[in-house]
PDB file of N, CA, C and O in Angstrom:
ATOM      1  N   UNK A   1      61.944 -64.312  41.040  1.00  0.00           N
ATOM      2  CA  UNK A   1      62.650 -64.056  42.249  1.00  0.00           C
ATOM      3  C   UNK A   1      63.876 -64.966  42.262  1.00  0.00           C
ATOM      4  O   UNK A   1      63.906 -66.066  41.711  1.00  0.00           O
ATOM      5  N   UNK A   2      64.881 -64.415  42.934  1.00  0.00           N
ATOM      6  CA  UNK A   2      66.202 -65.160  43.382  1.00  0.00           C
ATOM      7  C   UNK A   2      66.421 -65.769  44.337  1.00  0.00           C
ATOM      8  O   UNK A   2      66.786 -65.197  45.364  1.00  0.00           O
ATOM      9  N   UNK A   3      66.262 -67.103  44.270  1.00  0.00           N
ATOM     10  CA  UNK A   3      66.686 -68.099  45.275  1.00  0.00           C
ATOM     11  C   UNK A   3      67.647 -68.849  45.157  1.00  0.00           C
ATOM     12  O   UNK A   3      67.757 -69.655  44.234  1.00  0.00           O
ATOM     13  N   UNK A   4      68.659 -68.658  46.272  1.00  0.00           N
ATOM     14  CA  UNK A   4      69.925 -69.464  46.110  1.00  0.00           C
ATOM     15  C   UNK A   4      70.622 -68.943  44.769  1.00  0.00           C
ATOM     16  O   UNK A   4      70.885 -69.840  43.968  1.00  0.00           O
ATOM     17  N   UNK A   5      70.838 -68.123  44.531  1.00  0.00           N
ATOM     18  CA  UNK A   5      71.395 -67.637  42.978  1.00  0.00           C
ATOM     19  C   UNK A   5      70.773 -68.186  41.899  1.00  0.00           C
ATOM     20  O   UNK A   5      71.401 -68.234  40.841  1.00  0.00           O
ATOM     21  N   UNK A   6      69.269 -68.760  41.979  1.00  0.00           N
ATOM     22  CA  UNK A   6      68.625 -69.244  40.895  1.00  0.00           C
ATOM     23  C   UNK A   6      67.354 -68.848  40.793  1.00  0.00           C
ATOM     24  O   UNK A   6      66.519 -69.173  41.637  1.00  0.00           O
ATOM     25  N   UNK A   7      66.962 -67.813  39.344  1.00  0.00           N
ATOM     26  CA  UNK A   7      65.382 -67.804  39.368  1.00  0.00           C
ATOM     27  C   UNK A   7      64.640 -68.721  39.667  1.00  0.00           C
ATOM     28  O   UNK A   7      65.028 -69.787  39.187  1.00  0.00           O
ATOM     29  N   UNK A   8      63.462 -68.811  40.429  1.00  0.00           N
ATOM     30  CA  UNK A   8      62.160 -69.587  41.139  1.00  0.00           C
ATOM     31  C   UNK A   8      60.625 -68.666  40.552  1.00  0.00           C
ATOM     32  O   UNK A   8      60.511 -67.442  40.477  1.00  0.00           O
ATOM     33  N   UNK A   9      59.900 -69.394  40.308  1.00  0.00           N
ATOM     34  CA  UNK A   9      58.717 -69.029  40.498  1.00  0.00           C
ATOM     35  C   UNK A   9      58.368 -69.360  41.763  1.00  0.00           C
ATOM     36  O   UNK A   9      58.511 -70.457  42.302  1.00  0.00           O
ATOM     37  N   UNK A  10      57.838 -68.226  42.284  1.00  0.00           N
ATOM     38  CA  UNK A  10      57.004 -68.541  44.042  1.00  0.00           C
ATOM     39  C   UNK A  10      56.431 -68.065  44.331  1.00  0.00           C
ATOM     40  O   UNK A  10      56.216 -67.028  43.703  1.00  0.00           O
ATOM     41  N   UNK A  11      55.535 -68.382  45.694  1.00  0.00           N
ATOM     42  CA  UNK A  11      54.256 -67.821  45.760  1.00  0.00           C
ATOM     43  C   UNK A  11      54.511 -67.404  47.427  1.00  0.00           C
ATOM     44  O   UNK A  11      55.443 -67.697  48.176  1.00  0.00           O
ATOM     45  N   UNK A  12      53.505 -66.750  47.614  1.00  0.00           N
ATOM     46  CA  UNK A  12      53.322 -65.804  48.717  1.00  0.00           C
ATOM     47  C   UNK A  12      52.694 -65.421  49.252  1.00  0.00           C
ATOM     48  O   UNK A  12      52.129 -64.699  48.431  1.00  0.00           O
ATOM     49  N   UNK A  13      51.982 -65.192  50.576  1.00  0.00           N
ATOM     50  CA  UNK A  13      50.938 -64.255  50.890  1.00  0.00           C
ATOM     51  C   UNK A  13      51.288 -62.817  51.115  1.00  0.00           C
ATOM     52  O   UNK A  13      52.307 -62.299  51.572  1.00  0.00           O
ATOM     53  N   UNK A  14      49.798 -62.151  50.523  1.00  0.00           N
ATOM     54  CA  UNK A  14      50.604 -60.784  50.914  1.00  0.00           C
ATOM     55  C   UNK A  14      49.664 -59.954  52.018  1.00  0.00           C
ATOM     56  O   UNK A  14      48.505 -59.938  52.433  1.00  0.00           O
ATOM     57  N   UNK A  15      50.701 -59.401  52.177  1.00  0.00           N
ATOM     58  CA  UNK A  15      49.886 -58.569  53.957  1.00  0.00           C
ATOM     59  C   UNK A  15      48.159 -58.006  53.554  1.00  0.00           C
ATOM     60  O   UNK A  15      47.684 -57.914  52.422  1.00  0.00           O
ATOM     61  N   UNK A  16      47.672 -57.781  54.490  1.00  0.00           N
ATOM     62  CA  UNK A  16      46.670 -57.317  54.166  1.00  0.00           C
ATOM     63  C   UNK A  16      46.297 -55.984  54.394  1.00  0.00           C
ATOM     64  O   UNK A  16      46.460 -55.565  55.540  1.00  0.00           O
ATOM     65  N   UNK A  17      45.660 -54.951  53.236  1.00  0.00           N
ATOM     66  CA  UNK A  17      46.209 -53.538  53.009  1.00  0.00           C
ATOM     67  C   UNK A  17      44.792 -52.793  53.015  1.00  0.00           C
ATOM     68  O   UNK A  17      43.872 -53.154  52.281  1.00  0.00           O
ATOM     69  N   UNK A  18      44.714 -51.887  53.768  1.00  0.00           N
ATOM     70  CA  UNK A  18      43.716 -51.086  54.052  1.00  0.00           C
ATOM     71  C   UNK A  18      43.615 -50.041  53.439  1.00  0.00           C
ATOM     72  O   UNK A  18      43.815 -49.168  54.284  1.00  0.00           O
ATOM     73  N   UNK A  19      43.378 -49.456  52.239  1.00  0.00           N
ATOM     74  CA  UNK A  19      43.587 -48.414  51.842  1.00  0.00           C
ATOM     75  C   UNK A  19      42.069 -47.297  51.450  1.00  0.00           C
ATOM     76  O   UNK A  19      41.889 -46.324  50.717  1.00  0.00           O
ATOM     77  N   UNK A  20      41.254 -48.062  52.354  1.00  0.00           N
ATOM     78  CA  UNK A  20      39.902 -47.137  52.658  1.00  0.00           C
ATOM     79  C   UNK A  20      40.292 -45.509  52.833  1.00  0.00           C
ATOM     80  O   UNK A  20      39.813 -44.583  52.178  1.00  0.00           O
ATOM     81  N   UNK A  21      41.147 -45.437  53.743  1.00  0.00           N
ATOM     82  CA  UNK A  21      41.154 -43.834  53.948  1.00  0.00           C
ATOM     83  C   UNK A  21      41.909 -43.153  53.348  1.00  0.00           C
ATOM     84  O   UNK A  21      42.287 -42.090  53.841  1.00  0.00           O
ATOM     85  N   UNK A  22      42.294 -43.529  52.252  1.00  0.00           N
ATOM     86  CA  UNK A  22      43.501 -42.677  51.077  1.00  0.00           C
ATOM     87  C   UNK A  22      42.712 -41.552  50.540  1.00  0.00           C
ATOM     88  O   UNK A  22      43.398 -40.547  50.355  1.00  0.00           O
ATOM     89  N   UNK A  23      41.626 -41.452  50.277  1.00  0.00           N
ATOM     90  CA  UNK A  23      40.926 -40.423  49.827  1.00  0.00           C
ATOM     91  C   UNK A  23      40.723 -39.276  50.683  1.00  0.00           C
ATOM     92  O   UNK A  23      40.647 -38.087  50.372  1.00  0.00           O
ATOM     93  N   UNK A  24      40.649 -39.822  51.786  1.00  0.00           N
ATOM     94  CA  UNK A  24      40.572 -38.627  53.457  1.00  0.00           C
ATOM     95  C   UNK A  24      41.730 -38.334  53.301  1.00  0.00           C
ATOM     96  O   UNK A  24      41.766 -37.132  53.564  1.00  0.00           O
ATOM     97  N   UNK A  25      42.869 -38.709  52.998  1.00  0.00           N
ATOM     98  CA  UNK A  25      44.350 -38.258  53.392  1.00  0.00           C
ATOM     99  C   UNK A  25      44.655 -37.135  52.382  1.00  0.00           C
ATOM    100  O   UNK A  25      44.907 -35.958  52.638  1.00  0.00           O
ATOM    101  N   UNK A  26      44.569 -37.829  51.001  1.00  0.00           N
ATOM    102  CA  UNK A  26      44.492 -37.262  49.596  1.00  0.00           C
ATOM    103  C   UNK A  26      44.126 -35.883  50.284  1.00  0.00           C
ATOM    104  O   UNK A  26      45.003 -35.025  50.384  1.00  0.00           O
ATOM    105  N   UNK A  27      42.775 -35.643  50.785  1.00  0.00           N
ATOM    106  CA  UNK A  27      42.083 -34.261  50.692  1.00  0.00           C
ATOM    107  C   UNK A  27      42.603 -33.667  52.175  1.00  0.00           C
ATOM    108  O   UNK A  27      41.880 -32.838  52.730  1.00  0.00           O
ATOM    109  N   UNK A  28      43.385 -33.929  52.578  1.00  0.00           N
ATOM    110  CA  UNK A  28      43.613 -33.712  53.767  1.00  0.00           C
ATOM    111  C   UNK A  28      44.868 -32.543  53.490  1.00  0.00           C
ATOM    112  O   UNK A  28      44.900 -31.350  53.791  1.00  0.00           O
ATOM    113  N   UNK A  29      46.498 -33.941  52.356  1.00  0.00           N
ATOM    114  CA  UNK A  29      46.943 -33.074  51.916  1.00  0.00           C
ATOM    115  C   UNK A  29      46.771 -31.702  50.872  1.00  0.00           C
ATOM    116  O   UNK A  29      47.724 -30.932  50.751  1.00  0.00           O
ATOM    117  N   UNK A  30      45.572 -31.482  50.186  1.00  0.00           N
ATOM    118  CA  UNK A  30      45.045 -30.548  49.519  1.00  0.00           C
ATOM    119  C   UNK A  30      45.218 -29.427  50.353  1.00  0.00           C
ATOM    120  O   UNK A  30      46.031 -28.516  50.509  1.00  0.00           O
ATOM    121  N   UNK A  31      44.205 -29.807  50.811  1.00  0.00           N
ATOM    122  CA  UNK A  31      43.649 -28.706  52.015  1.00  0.00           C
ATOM    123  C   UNK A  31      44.923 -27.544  53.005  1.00  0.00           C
ATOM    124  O   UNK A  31      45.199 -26.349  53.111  1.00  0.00           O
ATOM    125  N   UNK A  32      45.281 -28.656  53.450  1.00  0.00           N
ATOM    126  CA  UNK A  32      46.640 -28.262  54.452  1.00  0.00           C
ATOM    127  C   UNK A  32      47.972 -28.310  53.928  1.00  0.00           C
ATOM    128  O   UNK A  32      48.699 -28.334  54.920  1.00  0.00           O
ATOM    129  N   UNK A  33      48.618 -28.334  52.980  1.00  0.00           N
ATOM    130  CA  UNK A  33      49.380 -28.372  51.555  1.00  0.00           C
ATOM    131  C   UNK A  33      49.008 -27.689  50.304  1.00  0.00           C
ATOM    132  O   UNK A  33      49.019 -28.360  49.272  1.00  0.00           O
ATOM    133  N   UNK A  34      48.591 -26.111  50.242  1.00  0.00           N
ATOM    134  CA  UNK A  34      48.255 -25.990  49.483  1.00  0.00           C
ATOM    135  C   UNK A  34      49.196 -25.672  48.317  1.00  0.00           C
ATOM    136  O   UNK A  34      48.881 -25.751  47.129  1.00  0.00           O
ATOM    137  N   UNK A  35      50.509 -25.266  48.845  1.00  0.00           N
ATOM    138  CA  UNK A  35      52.062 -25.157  47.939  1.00  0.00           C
ATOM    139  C   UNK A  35      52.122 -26.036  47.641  1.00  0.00           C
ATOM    140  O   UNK A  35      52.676 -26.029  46.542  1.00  0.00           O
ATOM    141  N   UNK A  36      51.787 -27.314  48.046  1.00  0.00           N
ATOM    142  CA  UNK A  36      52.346 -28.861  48.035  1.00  0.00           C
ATOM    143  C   UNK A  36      52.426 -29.684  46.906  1.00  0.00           C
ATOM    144  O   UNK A  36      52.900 -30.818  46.975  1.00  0.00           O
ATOM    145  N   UNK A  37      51.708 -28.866  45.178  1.00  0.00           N
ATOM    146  CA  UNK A  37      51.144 -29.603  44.620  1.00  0.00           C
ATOM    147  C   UNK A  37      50.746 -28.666  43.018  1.00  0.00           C
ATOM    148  O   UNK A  37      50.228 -27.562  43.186  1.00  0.00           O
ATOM    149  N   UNK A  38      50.893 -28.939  42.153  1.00  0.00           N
ATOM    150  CA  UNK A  38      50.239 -28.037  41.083  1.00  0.00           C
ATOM    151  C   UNK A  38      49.361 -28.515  40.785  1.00  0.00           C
ATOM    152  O   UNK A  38      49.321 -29.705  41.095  1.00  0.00           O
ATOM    153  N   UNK A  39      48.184 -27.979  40.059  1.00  0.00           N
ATOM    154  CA  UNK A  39      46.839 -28.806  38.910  1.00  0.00           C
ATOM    155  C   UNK A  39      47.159 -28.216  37.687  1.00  0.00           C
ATOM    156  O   UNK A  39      47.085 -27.038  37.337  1.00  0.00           O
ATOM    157  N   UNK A  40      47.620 -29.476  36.938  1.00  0.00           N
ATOM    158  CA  UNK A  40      47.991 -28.845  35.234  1.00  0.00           C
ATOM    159  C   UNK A  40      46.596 -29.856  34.648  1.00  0.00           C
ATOM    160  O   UNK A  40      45.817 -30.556  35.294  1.00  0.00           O
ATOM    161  N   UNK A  41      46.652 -29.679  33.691  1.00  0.00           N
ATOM    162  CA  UNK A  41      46.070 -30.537  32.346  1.00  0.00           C
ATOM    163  C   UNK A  41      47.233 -31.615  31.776  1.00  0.00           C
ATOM    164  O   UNK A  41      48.003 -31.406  30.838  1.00  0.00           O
ATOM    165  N   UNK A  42      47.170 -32.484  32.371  1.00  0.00           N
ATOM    166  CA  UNK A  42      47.528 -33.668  31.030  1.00  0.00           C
ATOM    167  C   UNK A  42      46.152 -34.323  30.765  1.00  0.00           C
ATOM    168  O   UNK A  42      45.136 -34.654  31.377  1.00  0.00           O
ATOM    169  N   UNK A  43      46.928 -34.331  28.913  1.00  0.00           N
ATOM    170  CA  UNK A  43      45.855 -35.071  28.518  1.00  0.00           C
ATOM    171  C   UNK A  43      44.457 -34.214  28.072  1.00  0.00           C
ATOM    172  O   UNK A  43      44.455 -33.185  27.395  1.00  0.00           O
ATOM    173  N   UNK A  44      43.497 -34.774  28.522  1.00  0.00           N
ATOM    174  CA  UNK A  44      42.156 -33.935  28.399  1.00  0.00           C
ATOM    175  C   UNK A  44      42.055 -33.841  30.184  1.00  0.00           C
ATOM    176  O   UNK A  44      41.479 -32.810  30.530  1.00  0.00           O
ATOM    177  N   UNK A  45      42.419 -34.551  31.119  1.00  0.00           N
ATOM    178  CA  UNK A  45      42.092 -34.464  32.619  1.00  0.00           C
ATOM    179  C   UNK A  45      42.986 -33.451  33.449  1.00  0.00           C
ATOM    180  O   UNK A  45      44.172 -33.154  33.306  1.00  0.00           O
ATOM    181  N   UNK A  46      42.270 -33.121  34.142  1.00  0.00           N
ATOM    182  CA  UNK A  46      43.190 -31.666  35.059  1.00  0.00           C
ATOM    183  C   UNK A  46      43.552 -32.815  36.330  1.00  0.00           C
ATOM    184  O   UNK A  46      42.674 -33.315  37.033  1.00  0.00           O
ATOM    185  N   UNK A  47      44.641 -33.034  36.427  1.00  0.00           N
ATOM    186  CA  UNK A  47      45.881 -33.265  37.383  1.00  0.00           C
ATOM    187  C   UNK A  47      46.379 -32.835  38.678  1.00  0.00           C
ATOM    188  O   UNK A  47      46.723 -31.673  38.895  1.00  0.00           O
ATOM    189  N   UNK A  48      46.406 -33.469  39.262  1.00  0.00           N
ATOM    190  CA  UNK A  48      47.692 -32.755  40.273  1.00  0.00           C
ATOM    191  C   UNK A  48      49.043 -33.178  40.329  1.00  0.00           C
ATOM    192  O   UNK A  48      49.137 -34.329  40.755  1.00  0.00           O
ATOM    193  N   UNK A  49      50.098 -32.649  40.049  1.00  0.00           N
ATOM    194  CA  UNK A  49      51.195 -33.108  40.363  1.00  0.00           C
ATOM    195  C   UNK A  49      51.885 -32.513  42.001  1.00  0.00           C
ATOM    196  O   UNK A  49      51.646 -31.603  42.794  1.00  0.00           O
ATOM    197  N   UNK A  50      52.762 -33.559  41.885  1.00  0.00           N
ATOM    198  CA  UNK A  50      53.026 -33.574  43.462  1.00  0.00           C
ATOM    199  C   UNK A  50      54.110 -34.325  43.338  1.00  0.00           C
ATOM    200  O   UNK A  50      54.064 -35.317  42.611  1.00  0.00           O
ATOM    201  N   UNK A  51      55.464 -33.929  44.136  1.00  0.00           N
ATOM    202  CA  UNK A  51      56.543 -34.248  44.726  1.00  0.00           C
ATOM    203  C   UNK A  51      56.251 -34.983  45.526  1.00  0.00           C
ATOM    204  O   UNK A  51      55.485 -34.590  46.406  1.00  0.00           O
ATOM    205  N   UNK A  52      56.894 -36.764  45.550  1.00  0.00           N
ATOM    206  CA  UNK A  52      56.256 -37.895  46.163  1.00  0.00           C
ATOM    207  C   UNK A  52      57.138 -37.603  47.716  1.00  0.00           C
ATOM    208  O   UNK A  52      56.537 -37.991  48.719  1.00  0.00           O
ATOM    209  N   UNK A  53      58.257 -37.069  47.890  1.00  0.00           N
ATOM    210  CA  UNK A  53      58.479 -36.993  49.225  1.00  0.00           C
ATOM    211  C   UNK A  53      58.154 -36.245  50.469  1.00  0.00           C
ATOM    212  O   UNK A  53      58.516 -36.633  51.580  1.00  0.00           O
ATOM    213  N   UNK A  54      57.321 -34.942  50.217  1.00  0.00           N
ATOM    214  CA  UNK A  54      56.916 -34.610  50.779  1.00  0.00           C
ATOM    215  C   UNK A  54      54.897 -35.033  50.945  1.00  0.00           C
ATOM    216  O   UNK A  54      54.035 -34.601  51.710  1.00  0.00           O
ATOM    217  N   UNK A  55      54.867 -35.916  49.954  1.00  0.00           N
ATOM    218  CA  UNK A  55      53.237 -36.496  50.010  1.00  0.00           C
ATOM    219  C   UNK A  55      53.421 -37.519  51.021  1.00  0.00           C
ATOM    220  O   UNK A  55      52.677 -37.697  51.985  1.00  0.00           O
ATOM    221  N   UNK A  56      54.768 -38.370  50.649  1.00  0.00           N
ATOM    222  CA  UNK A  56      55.024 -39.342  51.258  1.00  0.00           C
ATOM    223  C   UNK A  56      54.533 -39.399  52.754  1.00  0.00           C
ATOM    224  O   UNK A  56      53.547 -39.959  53.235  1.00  0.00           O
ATOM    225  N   UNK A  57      55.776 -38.456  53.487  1.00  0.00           N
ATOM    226  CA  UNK A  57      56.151 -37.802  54.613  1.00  0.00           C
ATOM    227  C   UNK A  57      55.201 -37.077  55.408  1.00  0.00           C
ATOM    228  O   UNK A  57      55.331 -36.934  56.624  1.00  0.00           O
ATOM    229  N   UNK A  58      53.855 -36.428  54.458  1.00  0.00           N
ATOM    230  CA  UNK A  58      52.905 -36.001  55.020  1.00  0.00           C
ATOM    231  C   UNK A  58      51.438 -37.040  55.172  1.00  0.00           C
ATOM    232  O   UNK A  58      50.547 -36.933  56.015  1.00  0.00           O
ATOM    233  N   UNK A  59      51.537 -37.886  54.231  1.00  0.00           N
ATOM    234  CA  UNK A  59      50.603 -39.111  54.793  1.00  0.00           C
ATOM    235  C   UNK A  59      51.367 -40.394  55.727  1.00  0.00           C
ATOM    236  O   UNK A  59      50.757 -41.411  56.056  1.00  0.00           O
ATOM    237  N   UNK A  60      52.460 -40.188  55.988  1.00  0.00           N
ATOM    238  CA  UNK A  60      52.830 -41.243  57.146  1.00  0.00           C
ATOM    239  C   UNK A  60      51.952 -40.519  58.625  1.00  0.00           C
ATOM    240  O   UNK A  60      51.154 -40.961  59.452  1.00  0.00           O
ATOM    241  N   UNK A  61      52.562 -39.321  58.400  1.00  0.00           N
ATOM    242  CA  UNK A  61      51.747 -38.449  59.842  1.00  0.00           C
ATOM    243  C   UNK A  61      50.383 -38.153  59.659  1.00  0.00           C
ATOM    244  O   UNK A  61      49.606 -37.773  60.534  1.00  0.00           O
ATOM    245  N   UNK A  62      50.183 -38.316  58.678  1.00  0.00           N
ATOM    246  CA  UNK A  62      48.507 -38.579  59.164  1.00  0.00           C
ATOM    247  C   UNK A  62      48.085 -39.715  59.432  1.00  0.00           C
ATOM    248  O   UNK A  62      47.222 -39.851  60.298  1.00  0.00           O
ATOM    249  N   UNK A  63      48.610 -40.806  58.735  1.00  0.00           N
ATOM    250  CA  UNK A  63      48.356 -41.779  59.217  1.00  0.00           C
ATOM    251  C   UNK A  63      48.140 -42.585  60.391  1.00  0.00           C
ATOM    252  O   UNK A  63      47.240 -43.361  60.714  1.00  0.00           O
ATOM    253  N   UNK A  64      49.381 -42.131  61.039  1.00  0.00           N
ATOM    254  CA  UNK A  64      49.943 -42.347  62.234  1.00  0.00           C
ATOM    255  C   UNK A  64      48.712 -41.774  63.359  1.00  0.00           C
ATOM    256  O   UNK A  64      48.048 -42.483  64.115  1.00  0.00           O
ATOM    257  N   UNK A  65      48.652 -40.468  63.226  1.00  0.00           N
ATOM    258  CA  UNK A  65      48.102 -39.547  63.357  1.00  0.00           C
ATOM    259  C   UNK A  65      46.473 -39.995  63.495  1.00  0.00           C
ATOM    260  O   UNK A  65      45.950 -39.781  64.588  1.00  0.00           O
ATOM    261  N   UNK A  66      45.746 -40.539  62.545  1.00  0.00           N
ATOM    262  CA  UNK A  66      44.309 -41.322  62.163  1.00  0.00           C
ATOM    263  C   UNK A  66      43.902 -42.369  62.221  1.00  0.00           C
ATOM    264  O   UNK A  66      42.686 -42.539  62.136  1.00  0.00           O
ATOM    265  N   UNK A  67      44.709 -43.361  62.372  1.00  0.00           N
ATOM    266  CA  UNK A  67      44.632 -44.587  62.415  1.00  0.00           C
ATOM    267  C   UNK A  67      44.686 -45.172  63.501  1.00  0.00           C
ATOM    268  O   UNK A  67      44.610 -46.400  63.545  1.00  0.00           O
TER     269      UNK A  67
END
């Protein structure tokens, strides 16, 4: 990090992050998004891809929304 125009090593606390209900949201956008998203194969695992701004945009409002 840049301090005063000089790299620093530093330390920090970091917020504390709840991310219990990402899996409810995840299936939430499935469900109610069903354009929202393809399932390809990469790899040997079947996928979903997904355009992060409208995932984005649709788990703020649920969030908001659930929380």
């Amino acid at each position: 990090m840049l301090v005063d125009g000089e790299r620093a090593w530093v330390t920090f606390e970091a917020p504390p992050i709840d991310t219990d209900d990402f899996p409810e949201c995840g299936a939430a956008f499935v469900r109610e998004r069903p354009d929202g998203f393809a399932t390809e194969t990469v790899g040997v695992a079947d996928a979903k891809l997904v355009e992060q701004r409208p995932l984005v945009d649709f788990g703020v409002g649920w969030l908001e929304t659930n929380r």
